[in-house]
N, CA, C and O atoms as a DFTB+ gen file, in Angstrom:
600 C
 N C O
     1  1     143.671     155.335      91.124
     2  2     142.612     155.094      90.155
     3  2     141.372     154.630      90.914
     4  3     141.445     153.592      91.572
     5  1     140.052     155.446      90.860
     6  2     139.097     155.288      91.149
     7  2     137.897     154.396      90.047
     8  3     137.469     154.869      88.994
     9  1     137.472     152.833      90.698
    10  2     136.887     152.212      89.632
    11  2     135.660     152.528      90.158
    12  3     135.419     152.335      91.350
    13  1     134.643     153.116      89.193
    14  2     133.438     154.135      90.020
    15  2     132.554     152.793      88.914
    16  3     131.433     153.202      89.214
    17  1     132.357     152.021      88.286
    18  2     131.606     150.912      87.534
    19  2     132.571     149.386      87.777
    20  3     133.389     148.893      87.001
    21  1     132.154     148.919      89.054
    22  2     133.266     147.786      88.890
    23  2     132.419     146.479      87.918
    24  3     133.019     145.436      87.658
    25  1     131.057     146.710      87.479
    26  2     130.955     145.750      86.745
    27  2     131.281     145.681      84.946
    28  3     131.319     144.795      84.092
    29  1     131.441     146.900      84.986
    30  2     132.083     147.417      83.341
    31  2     133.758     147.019      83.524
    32  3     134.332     146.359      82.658
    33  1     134.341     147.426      84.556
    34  2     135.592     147.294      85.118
    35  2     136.079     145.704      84.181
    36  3     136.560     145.365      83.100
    37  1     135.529     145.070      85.546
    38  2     135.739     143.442      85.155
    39  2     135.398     142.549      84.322
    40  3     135.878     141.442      84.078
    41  1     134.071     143.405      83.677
    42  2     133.924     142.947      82.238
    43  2     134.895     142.842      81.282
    44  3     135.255     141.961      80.501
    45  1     135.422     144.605      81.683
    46  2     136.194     144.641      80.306
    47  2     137.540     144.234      80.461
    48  3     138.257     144.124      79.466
    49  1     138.151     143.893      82.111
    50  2     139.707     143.006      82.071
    51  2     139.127     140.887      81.289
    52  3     139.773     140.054      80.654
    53  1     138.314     140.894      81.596
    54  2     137.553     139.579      81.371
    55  2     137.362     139.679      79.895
    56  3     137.515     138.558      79.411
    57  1     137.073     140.627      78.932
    58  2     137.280     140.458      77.436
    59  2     138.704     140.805      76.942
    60  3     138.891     140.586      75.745
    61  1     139.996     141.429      77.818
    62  2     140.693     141.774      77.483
    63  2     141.547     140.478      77.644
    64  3     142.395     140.382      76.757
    65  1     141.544     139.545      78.471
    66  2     141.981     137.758      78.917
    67  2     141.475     137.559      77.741
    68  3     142.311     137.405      76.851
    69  1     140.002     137.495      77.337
    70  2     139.871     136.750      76.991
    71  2     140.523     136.506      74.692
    72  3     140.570     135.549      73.919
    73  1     140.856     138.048      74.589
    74  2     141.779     138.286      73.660
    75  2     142.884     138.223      73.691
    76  3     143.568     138.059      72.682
    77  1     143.297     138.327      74.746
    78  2     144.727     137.776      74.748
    79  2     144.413     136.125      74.960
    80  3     145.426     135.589      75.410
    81  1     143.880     135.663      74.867
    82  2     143.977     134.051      75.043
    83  2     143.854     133.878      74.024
    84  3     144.824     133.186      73.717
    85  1     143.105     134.087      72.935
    86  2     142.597     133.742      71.451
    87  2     143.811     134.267      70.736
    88  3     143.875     134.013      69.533
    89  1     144.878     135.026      71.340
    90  2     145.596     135.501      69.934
    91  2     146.572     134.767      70.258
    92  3     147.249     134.484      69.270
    93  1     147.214     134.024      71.873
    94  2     148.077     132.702      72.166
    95  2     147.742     131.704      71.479
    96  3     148.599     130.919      71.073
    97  1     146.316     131.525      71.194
    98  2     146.234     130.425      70.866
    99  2     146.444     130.631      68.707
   100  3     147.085     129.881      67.970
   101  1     145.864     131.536      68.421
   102  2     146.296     132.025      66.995
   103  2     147.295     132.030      66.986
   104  3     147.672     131.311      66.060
   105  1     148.550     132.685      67.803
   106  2     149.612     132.543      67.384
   107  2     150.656     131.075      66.969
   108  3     151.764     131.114      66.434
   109  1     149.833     129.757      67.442
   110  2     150.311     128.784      66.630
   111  2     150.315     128.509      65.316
   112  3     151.176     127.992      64.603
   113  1     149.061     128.989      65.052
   114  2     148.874     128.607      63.245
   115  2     149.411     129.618      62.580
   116  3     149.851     130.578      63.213
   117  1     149.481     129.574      60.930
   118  2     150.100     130.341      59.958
   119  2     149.233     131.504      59.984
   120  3     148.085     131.219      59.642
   121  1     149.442     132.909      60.326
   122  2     148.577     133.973      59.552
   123  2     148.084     133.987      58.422
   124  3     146.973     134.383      58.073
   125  1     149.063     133.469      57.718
   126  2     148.473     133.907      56.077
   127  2     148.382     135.485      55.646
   128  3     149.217     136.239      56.146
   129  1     147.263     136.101      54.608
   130  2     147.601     137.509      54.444
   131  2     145.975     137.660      54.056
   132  3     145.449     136.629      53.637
   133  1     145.165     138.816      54.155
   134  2     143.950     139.491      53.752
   135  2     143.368     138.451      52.907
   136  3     142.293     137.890      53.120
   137  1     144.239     138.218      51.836
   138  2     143.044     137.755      50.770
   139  2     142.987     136.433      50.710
   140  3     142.129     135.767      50.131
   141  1     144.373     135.857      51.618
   142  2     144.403     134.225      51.616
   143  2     144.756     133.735      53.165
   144  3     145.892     133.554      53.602
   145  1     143.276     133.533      54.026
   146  2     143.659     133.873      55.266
   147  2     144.298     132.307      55.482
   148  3     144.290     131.454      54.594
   149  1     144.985     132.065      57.176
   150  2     145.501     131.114      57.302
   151  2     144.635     130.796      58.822
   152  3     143.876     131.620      59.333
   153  1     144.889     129.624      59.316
   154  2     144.115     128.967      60.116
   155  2     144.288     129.884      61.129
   156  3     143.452     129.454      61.924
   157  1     144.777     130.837      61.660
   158  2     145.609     132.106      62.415
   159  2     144.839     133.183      62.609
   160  3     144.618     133.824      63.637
   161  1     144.406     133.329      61.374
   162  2     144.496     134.884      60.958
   163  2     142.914     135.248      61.764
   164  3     142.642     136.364      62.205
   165  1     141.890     133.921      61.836
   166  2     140.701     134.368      62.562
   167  2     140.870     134.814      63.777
   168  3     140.500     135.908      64.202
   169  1     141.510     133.859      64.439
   170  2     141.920     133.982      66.480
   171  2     142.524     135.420      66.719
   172  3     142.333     136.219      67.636
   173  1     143.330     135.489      65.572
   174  2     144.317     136.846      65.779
   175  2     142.981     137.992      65.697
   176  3     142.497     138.447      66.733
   177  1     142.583     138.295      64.632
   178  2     141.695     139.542      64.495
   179  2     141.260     139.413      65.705
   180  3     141.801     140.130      66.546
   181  1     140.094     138.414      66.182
   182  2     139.220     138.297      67.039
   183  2     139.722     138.858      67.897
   184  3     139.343     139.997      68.171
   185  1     141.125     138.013      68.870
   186  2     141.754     138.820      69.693
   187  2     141.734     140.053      69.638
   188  3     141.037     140.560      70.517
   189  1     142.106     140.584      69.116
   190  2     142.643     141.815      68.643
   191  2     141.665     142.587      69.144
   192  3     141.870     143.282      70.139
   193  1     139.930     142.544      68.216
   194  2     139.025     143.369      68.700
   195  2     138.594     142.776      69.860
   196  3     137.555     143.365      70.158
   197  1     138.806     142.014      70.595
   198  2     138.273     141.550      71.713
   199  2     138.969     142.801      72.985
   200  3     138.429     143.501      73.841
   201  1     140.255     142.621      72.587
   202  2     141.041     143.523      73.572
   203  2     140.977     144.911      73.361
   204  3     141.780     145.556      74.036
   205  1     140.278     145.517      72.645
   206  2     140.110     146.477      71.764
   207  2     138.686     147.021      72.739
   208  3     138.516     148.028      73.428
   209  1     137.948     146.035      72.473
   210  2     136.597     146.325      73.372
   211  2     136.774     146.112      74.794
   212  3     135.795     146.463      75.452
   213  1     137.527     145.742      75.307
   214  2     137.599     145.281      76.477
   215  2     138.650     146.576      76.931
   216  3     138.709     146.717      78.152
   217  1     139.421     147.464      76.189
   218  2     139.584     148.790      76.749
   219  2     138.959     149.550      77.101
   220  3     139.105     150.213      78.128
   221  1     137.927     149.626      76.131
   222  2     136.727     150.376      76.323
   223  2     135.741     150.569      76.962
   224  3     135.147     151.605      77.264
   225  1     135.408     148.598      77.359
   226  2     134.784     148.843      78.363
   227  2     135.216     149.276      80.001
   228  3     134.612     149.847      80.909
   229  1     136.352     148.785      79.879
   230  2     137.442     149.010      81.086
   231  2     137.551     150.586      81.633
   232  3     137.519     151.128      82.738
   233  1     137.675     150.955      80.452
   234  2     137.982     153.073      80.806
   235  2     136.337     153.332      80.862
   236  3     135.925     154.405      81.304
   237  1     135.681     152.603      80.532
   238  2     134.096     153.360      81.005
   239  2     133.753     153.202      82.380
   240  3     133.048     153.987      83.014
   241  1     134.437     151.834      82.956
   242  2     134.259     151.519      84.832
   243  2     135.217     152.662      85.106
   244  3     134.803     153.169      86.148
   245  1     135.901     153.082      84.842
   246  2     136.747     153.989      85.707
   247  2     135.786     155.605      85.726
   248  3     135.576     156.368      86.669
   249  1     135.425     155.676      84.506
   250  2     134.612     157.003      84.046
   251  2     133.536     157.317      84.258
   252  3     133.158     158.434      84.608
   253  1     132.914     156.393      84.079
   254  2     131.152     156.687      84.440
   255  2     131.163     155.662      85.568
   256  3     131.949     154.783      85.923
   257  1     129.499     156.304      86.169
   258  2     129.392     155.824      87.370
   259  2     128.499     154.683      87.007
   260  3     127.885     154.883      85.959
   261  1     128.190     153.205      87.764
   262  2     127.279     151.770      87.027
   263  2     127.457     151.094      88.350
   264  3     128.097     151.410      89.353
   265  1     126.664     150.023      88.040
   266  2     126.225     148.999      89.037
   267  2     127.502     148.384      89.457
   268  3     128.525     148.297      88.779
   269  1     127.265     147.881      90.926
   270  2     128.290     146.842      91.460
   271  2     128.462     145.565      90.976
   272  3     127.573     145.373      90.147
   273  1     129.365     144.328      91.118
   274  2     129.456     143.688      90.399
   275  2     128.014     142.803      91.501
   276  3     128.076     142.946      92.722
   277  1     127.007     142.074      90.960
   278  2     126.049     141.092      91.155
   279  2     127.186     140.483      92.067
   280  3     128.403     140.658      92.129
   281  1     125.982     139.435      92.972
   282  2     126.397     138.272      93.715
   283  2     126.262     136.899      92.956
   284  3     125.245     136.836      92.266
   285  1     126.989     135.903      92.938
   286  2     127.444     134.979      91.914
   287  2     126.239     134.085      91.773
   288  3     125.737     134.371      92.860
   289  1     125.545     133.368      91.339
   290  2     124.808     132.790      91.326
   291  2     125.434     131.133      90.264
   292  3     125.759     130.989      89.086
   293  1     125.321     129.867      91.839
   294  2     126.001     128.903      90.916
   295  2     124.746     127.725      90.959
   296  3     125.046     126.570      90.655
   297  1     123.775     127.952      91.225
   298  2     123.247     126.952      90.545
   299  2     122.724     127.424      88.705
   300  3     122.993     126.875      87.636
   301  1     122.102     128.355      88.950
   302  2     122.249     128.553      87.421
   303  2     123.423     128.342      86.237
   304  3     123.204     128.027      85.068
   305  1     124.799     128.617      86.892
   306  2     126.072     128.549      86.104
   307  2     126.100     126.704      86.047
   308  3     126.256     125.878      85.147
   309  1     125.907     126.653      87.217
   310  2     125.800     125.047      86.911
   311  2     125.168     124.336      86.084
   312  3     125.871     123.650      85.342
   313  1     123.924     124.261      85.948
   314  2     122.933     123.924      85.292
   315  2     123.053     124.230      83.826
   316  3     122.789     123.472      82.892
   317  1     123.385     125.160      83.790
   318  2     123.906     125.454      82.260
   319  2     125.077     124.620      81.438
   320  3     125.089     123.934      80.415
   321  1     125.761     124.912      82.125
   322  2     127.304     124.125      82.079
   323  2     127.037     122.110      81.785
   324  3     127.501     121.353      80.931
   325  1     126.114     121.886      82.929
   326  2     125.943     120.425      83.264
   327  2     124.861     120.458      81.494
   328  3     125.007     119.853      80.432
   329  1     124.106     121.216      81.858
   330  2     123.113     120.992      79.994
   331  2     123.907     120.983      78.874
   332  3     123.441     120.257      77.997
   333  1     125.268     121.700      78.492
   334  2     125.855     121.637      77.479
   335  2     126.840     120.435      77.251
   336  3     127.259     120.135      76.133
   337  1     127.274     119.576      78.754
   338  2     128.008     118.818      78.914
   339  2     127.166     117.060      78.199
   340  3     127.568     116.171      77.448
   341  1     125.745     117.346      79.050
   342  2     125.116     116.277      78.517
   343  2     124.939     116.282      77.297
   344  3     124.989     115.240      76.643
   345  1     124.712     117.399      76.789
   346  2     124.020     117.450      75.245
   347  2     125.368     116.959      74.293
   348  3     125.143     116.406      73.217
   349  1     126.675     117.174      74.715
   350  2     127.588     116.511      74.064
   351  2     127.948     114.848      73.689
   352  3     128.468     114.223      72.764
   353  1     127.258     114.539      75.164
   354  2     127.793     113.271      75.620
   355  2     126.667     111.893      74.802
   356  3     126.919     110.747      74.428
   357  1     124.959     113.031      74.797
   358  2     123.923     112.478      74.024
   359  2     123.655     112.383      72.185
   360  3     123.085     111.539      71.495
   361  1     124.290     113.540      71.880
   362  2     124.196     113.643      70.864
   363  2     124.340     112.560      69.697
   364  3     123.504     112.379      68.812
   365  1     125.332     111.995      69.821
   366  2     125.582     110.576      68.731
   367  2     125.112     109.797      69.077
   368  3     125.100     109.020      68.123
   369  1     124.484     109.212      70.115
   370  2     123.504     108.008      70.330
   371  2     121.642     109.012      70.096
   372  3     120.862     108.518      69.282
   373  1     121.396     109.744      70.534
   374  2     120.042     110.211      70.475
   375  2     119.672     110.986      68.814
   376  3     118.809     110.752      67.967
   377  1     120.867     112.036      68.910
   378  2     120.772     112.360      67.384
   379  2     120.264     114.254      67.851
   380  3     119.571     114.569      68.818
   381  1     120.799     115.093      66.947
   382  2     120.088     116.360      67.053
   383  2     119.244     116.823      67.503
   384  3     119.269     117.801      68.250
   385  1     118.103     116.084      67.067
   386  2     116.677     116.837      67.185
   387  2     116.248     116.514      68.883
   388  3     115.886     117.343      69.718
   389  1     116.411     115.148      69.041
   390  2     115.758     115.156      70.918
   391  2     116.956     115.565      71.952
   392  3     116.727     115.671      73.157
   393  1     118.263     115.789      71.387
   394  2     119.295     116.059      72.180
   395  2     119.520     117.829      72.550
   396  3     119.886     118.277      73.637
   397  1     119.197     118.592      71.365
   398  2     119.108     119.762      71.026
   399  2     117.547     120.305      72.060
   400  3     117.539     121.374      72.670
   401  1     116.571     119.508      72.060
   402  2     115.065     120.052      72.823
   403  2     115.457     119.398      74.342
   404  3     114.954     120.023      75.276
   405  1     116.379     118.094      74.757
   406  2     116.862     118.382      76.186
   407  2     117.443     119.650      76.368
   408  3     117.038     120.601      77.038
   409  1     118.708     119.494      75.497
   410  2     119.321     120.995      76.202
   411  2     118.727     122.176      76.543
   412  3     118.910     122.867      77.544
   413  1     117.610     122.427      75.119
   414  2     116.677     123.544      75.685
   415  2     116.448     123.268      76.764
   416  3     117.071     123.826      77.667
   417  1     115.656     122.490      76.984
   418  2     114.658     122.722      78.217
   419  2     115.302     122.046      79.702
   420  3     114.577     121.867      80.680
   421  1     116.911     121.678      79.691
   422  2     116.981     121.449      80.846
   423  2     117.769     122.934      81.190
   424  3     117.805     123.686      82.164
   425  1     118.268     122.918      80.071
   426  2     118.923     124.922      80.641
   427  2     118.144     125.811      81.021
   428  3     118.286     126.513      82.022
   429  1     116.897     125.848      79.915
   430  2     116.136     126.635      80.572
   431  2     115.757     126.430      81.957
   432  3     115.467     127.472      82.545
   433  1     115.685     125.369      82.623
   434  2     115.127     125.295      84.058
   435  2     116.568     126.066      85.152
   436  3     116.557     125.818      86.358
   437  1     117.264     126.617      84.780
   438  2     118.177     127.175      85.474
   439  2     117.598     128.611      85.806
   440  3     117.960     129.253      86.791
   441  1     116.477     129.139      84.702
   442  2     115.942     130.383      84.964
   443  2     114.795     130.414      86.516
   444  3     113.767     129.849      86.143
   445  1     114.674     130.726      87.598
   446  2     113.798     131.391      88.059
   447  2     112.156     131.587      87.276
   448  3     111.061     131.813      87.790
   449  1     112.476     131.430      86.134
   450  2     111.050     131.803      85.093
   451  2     110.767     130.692      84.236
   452  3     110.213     130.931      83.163
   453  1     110.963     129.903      84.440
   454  2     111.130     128.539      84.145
   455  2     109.997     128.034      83.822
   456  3     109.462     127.509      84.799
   457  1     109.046     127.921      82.321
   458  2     108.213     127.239      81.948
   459  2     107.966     126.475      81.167
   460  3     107.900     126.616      79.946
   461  1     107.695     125.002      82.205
   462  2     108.497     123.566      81.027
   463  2     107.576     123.929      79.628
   464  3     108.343     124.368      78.771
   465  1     106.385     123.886      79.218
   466  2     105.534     124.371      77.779
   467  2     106.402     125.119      76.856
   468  3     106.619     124.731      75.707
   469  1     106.927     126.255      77.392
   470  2     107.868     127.629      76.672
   471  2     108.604     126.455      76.319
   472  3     108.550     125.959      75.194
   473  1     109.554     125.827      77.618
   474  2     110.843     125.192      77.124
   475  2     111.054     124.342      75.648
   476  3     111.913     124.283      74.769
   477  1     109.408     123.577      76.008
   478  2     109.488     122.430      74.988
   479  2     109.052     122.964      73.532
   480  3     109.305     122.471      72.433
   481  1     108.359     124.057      73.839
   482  2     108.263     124.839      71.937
   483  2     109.294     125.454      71.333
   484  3     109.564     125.545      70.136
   485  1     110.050     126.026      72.652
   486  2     111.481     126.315      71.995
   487  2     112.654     125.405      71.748
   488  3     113.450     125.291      70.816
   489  1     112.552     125.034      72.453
   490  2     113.120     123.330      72.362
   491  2     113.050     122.840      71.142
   492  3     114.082     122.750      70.476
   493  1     111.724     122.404      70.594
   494  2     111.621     122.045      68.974
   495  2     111.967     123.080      67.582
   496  3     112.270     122.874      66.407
   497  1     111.747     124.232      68.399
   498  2     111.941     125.232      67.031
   499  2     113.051     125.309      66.614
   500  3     113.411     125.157      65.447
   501  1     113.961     125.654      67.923
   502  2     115.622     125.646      67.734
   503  2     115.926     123.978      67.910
   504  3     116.807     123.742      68.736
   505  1     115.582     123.303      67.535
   506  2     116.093     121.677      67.209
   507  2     115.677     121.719      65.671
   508  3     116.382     120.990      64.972
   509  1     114.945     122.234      65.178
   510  2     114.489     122.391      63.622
   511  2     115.684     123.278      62.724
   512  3     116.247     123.133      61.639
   513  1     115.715     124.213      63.773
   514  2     116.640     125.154      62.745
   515  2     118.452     124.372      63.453
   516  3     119.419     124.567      62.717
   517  1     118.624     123.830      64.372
   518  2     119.716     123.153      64.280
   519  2     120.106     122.215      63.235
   520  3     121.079     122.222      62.481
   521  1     118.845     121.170      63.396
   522  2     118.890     119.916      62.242
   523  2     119.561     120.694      60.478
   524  3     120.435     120.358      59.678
   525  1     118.533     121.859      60.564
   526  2     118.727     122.874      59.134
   527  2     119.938     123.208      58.601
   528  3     120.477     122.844      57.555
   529  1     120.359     124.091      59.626
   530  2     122.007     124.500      59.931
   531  2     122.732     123.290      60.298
   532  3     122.782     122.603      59.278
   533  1     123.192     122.824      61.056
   534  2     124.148     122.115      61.019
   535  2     124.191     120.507      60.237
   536  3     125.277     120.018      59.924
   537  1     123.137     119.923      60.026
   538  2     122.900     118.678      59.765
   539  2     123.163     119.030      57.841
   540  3     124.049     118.785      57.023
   541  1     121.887     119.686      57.830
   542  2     121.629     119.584      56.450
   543  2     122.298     120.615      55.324
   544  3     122.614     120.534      54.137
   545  1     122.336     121.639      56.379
   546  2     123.166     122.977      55.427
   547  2     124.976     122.788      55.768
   548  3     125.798     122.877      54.856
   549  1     125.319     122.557      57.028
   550  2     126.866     122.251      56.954
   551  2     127.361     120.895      56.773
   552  3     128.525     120.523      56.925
   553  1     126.384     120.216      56.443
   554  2     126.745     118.638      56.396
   555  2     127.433     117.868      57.930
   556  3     127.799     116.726      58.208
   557  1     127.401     118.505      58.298
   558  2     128.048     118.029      59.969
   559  2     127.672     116.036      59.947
   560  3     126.548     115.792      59.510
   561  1     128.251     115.163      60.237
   562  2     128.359     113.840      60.178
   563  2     127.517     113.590      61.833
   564  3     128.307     113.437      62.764
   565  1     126.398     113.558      62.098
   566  2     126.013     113.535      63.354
   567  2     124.320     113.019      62.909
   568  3     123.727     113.457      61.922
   569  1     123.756     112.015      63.878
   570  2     122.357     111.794      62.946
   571  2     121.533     112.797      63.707
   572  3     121.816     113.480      64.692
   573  1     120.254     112.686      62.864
   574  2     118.979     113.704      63.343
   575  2     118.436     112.708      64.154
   576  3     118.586     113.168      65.285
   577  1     118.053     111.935      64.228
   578  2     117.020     110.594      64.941
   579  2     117.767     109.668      65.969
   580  3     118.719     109.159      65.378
   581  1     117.707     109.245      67.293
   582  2     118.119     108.043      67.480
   583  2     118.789     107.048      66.444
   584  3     118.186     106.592      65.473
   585  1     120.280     106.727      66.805
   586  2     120.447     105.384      66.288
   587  2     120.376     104.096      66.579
   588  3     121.329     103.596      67.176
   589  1     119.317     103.338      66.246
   590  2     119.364     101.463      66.455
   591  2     120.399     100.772      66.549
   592  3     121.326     100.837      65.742
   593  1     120.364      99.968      67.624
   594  2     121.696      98.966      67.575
   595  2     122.905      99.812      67.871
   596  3     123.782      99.608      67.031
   597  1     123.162     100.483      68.569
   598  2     124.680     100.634      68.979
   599  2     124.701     100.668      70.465
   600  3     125.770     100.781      71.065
């Protein structure tokens, strides 16, 4: 077997893990059935089309011809990783809105294109529509503002 796209290749063994991991982990809970799903029944589908796509992309590295796989780049993976870690760790003492515009803008500095201004308008926009969505529309128990005294 000739892999003539090894970055489609490893993509698609890397979505095919990564459906088989989601349907191990579905397979603890109850399926349930179509119309009355069970805590299961999401992980399972997902899996399912995950590995589904991840054939596909797999038989396209073998078939068509595509790029090599990139050289790894870990300060960016880092930086990303370290921004989602803090933003966890800040969140219940700072609150949504200034915890949500760090993360923007310290992830964004992982880009090469990196402009703190961009960061901080996007930063607030998507801290607005976070507060929206998760605070106010899913009720999520987490404050928007700094909390006093703790």
């Amino acid at each position: 077997m000739l892999i003539r796209s090894p970055k489609d290749f490893w993509a698609g063994l890397l979505f095919m893990g990564l459906g088989i991991g989601a349907i191990a982990v579905g397979s603890r809970y109850n399926l349930g059935t179509a119309a009355r799903m069970g805590p299961g029944y999401f992980p399972r589908i997902l899996g399912i089309l995950l590995i589904v796509l991840g054939l596909i992309i797999t038989f396209r590295g073998v078939q068509a011809r595509g790029d090599a796989v990139p050289k790894w780049h870990w300060r960016p993976t880092l930086v990303v990783l370290g921004s989602v870690v803090l933003f966890g760790l800040i969140v219940a003492k700072i609150g949504v809105a200034i915890s949500t515009v760090v993360l923007i803008v310290a992830s964004s500095a992982a880009s090469h294109e990196f402009r703190p201004k961009e960061a901080v308008v996007a930063g607030v926009l998507l801290s607005a529509l976070a507060v929206g969505v998760f605070v106010i529309g899913l009720s999520l128990q987490l404050p928007i503002w700094p909390v006093l005294g703790r």
